[in-house]
Backbone as CSV, one residue per row, in Angstrom:
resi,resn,N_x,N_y,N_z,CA_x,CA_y,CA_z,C_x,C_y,C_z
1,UNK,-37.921,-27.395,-64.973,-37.374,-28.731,-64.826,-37.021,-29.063,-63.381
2,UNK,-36.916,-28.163,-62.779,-36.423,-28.111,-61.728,-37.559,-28.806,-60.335
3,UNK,-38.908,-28.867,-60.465,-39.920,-29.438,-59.917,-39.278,-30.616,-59.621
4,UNK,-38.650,-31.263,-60.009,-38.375,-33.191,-59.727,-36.925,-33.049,-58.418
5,UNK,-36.476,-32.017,-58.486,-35.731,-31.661,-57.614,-35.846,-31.025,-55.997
6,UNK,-35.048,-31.904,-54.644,-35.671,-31.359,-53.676,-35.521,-30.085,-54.017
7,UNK,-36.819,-29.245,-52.828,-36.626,-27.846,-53.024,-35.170,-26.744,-51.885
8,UNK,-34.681,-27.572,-51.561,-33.632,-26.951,-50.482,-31.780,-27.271,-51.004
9,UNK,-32.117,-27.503,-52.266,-30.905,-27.748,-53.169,-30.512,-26.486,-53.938
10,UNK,-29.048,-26.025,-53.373,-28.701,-24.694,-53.637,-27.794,-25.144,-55.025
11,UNK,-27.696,-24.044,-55.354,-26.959,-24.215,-57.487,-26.264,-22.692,-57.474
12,UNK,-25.127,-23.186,-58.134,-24.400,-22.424,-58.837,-24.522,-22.331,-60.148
13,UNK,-24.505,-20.864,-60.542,-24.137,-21.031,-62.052,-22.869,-20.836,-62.850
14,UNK,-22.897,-20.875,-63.998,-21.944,-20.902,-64.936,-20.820,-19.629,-64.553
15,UNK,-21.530,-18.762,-64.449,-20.662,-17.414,-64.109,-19.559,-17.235,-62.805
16,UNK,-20.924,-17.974,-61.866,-20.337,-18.264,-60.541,-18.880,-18.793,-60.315
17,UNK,-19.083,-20.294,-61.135,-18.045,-21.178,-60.956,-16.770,-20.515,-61.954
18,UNK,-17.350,-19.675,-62.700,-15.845,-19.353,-63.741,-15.362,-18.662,-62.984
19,UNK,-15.889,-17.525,-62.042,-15.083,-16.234,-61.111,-14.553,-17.369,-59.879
20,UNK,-14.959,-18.351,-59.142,-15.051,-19.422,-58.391,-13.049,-19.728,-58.824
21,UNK,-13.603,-20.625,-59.356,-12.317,-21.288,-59.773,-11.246,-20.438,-61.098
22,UNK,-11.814,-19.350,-61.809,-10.857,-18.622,-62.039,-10.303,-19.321,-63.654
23,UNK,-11.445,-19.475,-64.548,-11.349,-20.647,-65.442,-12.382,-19.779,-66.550
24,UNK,-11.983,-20.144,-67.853,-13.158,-19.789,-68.946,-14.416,-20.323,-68.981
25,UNK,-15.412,-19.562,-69.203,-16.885,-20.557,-69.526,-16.384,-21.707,-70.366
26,UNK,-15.550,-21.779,-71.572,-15.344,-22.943,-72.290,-14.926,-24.167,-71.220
27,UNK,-13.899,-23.592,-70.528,-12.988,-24.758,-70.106,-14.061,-25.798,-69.121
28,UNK,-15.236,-24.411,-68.628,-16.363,-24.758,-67.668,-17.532,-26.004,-68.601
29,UNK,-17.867,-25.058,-69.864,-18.929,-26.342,-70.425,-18.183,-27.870,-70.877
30,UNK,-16.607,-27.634,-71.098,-16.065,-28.821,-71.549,-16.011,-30.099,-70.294
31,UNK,-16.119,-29.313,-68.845,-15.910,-29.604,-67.550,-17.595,-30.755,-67.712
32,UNK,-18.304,-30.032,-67.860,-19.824,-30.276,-67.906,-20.044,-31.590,-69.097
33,UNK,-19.693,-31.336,-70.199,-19.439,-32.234,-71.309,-18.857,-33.390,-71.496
34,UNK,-17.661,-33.296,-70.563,-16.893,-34.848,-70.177,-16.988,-35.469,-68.615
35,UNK,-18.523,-34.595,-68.254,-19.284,-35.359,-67.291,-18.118,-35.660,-66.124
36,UNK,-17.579,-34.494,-65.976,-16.548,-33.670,-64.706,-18.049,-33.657,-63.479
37,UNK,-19.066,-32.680,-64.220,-20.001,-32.122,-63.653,-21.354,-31.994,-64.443
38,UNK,-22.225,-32.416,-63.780,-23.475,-31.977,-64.312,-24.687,-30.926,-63.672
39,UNK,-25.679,-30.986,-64.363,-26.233,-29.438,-63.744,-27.784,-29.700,-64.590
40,UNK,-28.821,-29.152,-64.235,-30.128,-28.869,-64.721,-30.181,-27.220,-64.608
41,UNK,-31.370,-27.307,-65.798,-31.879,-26.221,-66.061,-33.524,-25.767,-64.996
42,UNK,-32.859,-24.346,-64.699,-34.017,-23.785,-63.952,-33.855,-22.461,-64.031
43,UNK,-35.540,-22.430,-65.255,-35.697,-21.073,-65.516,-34.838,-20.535,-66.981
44,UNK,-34.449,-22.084,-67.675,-33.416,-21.216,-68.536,-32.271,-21.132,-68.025
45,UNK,-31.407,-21.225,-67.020,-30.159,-20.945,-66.978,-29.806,-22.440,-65.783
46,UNK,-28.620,-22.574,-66.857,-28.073,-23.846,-66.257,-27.522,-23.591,-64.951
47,UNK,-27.347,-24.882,-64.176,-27.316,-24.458,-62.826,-26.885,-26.021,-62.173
48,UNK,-25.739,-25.733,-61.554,-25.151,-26.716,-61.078,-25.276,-26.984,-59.022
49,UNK,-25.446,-28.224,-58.815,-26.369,-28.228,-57.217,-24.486,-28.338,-56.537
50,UNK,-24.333,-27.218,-55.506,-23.379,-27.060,-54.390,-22.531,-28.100,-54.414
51,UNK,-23.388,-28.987,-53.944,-22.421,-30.551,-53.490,-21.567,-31.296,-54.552
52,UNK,-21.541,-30.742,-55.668,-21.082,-30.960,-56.765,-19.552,-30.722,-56.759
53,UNK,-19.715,-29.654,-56.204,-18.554,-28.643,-56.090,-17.376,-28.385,-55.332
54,UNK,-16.427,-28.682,-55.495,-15.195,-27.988,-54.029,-14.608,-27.003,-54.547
55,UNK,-13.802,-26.502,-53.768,-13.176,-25.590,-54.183,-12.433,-25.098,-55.229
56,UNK,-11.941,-26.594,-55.510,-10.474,-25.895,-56.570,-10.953,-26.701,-57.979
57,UNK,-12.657,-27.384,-57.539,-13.090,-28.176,-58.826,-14.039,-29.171,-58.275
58,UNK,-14.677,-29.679,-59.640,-15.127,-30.678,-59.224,-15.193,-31.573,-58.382
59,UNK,-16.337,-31.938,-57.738,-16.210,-33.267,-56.753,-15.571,-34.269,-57.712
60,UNK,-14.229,-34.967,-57.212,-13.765,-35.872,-57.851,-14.202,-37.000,-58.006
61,UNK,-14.856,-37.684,-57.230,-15.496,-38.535,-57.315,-17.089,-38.638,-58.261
62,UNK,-17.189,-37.704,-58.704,-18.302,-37.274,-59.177,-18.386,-37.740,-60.574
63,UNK,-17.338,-38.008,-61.381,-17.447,-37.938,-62.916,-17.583,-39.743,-63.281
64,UNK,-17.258,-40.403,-62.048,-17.235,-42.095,-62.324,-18.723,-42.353,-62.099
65,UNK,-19.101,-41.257,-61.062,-20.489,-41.713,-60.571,-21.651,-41.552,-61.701
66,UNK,-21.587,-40.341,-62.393,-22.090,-40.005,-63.747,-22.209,-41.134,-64.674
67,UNK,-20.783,-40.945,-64.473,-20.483,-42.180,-66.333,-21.509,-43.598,-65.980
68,UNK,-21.474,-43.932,-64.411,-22.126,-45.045,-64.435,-23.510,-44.838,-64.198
69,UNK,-24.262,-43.892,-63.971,-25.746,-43.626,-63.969,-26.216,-43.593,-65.197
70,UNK,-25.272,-42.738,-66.666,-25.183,-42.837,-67.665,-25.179,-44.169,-68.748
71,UNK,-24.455,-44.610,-67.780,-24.168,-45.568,-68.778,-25.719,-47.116,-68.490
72,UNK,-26.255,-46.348,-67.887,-27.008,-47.164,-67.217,-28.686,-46.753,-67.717
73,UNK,-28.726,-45.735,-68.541,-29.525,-45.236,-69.068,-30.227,-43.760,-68.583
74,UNK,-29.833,-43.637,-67.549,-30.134,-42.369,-66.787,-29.398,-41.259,-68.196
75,UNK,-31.026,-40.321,-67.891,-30.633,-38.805,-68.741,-29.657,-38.206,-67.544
76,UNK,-28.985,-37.249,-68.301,-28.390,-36.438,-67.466,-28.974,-35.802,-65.947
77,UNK,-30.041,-35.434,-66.092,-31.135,-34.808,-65.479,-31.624,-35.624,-64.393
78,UNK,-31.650,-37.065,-64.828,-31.946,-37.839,-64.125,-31.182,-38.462,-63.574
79,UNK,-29.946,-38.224,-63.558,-28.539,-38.766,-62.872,-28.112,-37.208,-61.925
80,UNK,-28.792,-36.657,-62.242,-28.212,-35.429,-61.363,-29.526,-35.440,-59.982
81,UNK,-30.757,-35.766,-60.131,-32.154,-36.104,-59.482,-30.952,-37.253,-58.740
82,UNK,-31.151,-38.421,-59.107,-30.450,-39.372,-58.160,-29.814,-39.031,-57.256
83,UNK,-28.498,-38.556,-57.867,-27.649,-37.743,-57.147,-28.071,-37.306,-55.436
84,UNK,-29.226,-36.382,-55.761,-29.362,-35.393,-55.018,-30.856,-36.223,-53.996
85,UNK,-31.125,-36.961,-54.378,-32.304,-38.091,-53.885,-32.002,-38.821,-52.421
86,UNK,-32.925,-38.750,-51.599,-32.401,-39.848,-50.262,-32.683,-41.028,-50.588
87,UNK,-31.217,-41.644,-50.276,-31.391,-43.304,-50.702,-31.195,-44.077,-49.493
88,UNK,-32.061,-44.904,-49.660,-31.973,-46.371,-48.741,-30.913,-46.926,-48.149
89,UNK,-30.792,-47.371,-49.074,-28.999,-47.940,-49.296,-28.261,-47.436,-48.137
90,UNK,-28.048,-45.989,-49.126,-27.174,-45.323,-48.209,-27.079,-44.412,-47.123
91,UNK,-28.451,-44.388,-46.680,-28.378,-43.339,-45.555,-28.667,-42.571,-45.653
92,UNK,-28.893,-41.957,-47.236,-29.047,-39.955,-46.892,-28.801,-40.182,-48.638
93,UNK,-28.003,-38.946,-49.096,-27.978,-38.376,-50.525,-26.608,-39.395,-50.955
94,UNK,-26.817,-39.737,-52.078,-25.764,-40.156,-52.920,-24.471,-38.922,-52.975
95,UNK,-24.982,-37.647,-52.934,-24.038,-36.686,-53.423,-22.870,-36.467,-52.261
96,UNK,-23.587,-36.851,-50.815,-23.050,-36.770,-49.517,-22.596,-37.424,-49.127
97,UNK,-22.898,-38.815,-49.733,-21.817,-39.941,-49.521,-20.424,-40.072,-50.333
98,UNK,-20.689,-39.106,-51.627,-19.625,-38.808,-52.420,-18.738,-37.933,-51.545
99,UNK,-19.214,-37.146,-51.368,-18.360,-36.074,-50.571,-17.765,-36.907,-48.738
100,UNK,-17.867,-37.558,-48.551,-17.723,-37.960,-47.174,-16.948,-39.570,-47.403
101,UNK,-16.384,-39.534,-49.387,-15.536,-40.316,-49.211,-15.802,-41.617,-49.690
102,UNK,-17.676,-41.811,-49.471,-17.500,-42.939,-50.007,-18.182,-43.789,-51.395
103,UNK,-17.341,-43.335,-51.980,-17.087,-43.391,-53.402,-18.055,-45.004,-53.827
104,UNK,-16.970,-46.063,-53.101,-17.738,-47.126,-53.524,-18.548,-48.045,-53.228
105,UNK,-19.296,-47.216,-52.230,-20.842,-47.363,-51.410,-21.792,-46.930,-52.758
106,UNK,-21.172,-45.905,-53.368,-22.221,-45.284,-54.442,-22.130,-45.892,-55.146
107,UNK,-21.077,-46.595,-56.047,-21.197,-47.248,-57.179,-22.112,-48.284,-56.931
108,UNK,-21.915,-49.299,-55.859,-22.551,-50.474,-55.414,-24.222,-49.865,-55.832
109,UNK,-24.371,-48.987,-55.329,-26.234,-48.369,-55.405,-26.009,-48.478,-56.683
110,UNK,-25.401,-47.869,-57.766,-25.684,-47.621,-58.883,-26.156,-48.500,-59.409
111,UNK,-25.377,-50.060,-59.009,-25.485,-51.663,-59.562,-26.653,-51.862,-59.985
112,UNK,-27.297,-52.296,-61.019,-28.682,-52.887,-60.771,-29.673,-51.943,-61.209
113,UNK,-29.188,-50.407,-61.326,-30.802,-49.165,-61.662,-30.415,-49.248,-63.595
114,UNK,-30.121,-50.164,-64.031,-30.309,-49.777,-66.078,-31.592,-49.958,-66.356
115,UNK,-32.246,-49.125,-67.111,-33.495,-49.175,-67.282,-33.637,-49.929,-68.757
């Protein structure tokens, strides 16, 4: 699955982030489930892309950005591709503009992609 994805996008896995942050796999897939965080599969084992991630948790900004790619018809998979995609708009990656703050530069992109 992982082909639709640039190839220089580093991932954590499940195991990672539980020793990481010091948390159960449950508390981790429920994290994943209420679209805290999302992640694709490569190779069989789920796998969540870096920028996703801080230290003590989720990119916070990350779970509004979801709900609205989601809600917009984007698969998971394909809201995590976006994500990680160079956009016009904004200069560079959606995921990097998350992380650098600006939250509602991204939503604005989101405006307008319901399929």
């Amino acid at each position: 699955m992982a082909e639709n994805f640039p190839p220089d996008i580093e991932y954590l896995t499940i195991p990672d982030l539980v020793e990481r942050w010091g948390i159960s796999p449950g508390k981790l897939h429920r994290l994943i489930e209420d679209h805290h965080l999302a992640g694709v599969r490569v190779d069989g084992v789920l796998r969540i892309p870096v920028g996703f991630v801080q230290e003590d948790g989720p990119l916070h900004s990350l779970r509004g950005t979801l709900l609205a790619l989601l809600d917009a018809g984007f698969s998971e998979e394909e809201a995590v591709a976006w994500l990680l995609a160079e956009n016009e708009e904004l200069g560079g990656r959606p995921v990097d503009a998350l992380v650098a703050g600006r939250k509602s530069a991204v939503r604005r992109a989101t405006q307008g992609l319901a399929f």
